[in-house]
C-alpha positions in Angstrom: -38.1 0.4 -26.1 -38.0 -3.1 -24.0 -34.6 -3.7 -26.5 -32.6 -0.5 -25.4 -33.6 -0.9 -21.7 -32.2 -4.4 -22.4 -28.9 -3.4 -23.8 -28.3 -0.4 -21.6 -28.8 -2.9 -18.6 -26.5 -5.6 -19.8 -24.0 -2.8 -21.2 -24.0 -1.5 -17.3 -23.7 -5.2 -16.0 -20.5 -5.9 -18.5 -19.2 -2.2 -17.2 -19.4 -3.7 -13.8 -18.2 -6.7 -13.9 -15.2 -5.8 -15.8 -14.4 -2.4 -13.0 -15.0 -5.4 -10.2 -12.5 -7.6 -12.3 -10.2 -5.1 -12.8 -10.0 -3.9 -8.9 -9.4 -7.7 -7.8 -6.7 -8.2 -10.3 -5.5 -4.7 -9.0 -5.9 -5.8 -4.8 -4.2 -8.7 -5.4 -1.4 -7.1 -7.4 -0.7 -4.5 -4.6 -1.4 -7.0 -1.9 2.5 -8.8 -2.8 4.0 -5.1 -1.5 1.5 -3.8 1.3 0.2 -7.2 2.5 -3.7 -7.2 3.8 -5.3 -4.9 1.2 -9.2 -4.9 2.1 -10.5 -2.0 -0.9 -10.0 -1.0 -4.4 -12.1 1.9 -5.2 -11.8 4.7 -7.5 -11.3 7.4 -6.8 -12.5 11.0 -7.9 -9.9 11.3 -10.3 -9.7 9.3 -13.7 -7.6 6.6 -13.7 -6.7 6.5 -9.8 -7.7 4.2 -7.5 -8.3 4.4 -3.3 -6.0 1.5 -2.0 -7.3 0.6 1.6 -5.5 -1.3 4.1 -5.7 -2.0 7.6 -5.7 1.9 9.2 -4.5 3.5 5.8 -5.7 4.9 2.8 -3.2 4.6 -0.5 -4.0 5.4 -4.3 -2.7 3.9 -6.9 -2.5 3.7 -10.9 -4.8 1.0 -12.7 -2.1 -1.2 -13.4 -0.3 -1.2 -9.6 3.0 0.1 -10.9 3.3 3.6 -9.0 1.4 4.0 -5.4 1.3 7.6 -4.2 0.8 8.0 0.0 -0.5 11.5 1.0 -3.4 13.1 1.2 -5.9 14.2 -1.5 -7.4 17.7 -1.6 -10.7 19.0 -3.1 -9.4 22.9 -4.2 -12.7 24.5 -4.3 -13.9 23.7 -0.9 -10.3 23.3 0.5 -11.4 19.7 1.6 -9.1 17.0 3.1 -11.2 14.1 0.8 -8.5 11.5 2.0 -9.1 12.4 6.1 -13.1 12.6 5.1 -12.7 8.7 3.9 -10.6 7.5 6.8 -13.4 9.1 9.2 -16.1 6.9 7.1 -13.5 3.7 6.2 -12.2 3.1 9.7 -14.9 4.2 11.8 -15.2 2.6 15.4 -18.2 1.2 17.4 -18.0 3.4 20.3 -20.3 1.6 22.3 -17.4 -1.8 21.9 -14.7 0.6 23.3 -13.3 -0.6 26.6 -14.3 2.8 28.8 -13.0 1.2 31.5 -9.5 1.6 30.2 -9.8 4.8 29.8 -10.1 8.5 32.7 -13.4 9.5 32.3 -14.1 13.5 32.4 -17.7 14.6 32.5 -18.1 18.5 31.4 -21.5 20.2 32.0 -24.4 17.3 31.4 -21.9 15.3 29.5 -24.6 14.9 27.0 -21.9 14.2 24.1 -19.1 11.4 23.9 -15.5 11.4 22.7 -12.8 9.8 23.4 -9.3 9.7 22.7 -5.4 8.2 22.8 -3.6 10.3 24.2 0.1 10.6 25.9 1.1 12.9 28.9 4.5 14.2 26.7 2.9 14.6 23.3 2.9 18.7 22.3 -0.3 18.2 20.2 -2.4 16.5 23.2 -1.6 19.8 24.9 -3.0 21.9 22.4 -5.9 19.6 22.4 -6.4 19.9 25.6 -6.8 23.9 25.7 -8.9 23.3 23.0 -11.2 21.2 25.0 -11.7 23.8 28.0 -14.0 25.4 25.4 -15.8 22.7 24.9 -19.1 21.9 27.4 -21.3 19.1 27.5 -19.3 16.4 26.9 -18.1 13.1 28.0 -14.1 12.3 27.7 -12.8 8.9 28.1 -8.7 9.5 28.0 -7.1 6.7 26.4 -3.6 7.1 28.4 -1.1 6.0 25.1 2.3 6.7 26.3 4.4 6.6 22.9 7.3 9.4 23.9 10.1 8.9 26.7 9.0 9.2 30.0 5.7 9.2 29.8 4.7 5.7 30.6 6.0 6.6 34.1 3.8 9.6 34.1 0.6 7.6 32.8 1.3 5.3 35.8 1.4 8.3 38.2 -2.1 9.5 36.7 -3.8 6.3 36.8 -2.8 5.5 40.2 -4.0 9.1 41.7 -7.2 8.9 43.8 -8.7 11.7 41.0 -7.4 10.5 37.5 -9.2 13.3 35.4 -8.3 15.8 38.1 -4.3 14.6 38.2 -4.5 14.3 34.3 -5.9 18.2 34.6 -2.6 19.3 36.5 -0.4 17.7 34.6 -1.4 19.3 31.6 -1.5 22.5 33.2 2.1 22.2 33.6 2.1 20.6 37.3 4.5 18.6 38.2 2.6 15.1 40.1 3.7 13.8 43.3 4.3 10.0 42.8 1.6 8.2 43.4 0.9 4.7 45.5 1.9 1.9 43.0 -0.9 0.3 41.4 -2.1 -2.0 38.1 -2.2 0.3 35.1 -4.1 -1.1 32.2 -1.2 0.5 30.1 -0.5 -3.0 27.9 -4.0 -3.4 26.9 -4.5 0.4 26.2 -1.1 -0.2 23.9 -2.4 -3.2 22.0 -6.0 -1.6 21.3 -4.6 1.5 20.2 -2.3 -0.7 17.8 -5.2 -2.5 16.9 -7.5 0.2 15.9 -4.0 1.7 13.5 -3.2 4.3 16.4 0.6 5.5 15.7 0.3 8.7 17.1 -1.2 11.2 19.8 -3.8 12.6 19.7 -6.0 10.5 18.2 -10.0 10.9 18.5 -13.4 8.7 18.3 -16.6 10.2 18.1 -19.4 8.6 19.6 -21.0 7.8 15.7 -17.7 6.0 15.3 -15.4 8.6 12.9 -11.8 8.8 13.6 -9.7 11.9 13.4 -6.0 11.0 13.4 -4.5 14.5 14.8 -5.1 17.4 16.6 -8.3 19.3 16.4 -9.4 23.3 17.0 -12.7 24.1 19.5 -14.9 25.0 16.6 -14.3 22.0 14.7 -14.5 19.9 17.7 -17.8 21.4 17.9 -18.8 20.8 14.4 -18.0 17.1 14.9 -19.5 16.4 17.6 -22.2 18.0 17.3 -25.1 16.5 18.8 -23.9 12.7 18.7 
């Protein structure tokens, strides 16, 4: 008995070593054509691997010659499995975020925390933000990411109004703002810690446990994620 314990143990050691072997030799192959690669995983499908880097999720053959970008879907429960990882992969410390960067929006008790990049001209952001009307409880903190023409100019009007949040409220609505006193925006340092965390696009949003959702997002699943964080 001790003997096939023995040899099912070392058989899983060689297995291991030679799948950790393999996944270097594969990281450092794909590192010559998409720089910093931090993972090699597999993933649920034979013979394809999970290729992280910085702020993006890749798969690739066992031998690096073909690299597929897109997402990966689960049929049966119509699940996003390549959005699922990034929420897990590049997950944030909310509590390192710096809030004072960002308009803060309390809703009911605020008992819940979210915040996200966002820009003043972005078509999605809107949506978001009727989305968010149905939402209660809840602590924003607006990361003002001005990525489309003309909207840095409106980010500076927000920040510099005596009532960010409310300002922000108004111009979403459809309002156009009065120009406001000229003031210091942290715009730059909003812009190098969205390119920092892999933000290249609006809206982008960080849940209080850390998970990231790169995109747009309805009420009820807006809900469902934050939950009770």
């Amino acid at each position: 008995m001790f003997k096939t314990l023995l040899l099912v143990f070392l058989s899983l050691s060689y297995a291991h070593a030679a799948e950790t072997d393999n996944n270097a030799k594969l990281k450092d192959a794909l590192s010559k054509h998409l720089g910093e690669v931090t993972q090699v995983n597999k993933s649920p499908i034979a013979g394809l691997y999970e290729v992280v880097t910085p702020g993006h999720i890749y798969y690739a053959d066992e031998g690096g010659r073909y690299l597929i970008d897109g997402s990966m879907f689960e049929l049966s429960s119509r699940s996003n499995l390549t959005e699922m990882r990034s929420r897990k992969l590049f997950a944030i410390d909310f509590n390192k975020l710096p809030l004072e960067l960002a308009v803060k929006k309390v809703k009911g008790q605020g008992r819940r925390k979210m915040a996200y990049f966002t820009d003043p001209n972005c078509s999605y952001c809107k949506k978001l933000e009727r989305e968010l009307l149905k939402v209660n409880d809840v602590t924003l903190y607006l990361f003002l990411y001005p990525l489309f023409p003309g909207s840095a100019e409106k980010v500076a009007r927000v920040w510099c109004s005596k009532d960010r949040a409310k300002a922000w409220d108004d111009l979403m609505a459809g309002e156009e703002l009065a120009a406001a006193n000229k003031c210091e925006t942290p715009t730059a340092k909003v812009l190098a810690l969205g390119k920092r965390f892999g933000v290249n696009g609006t809206p982008s949003l960080i849940f209080a446990d850390g998970e990231v959702s790169f995109g747009y997002m309805p009420a009820a699943e807006l809900e469902k994620a934050l939950g009770n964080k």
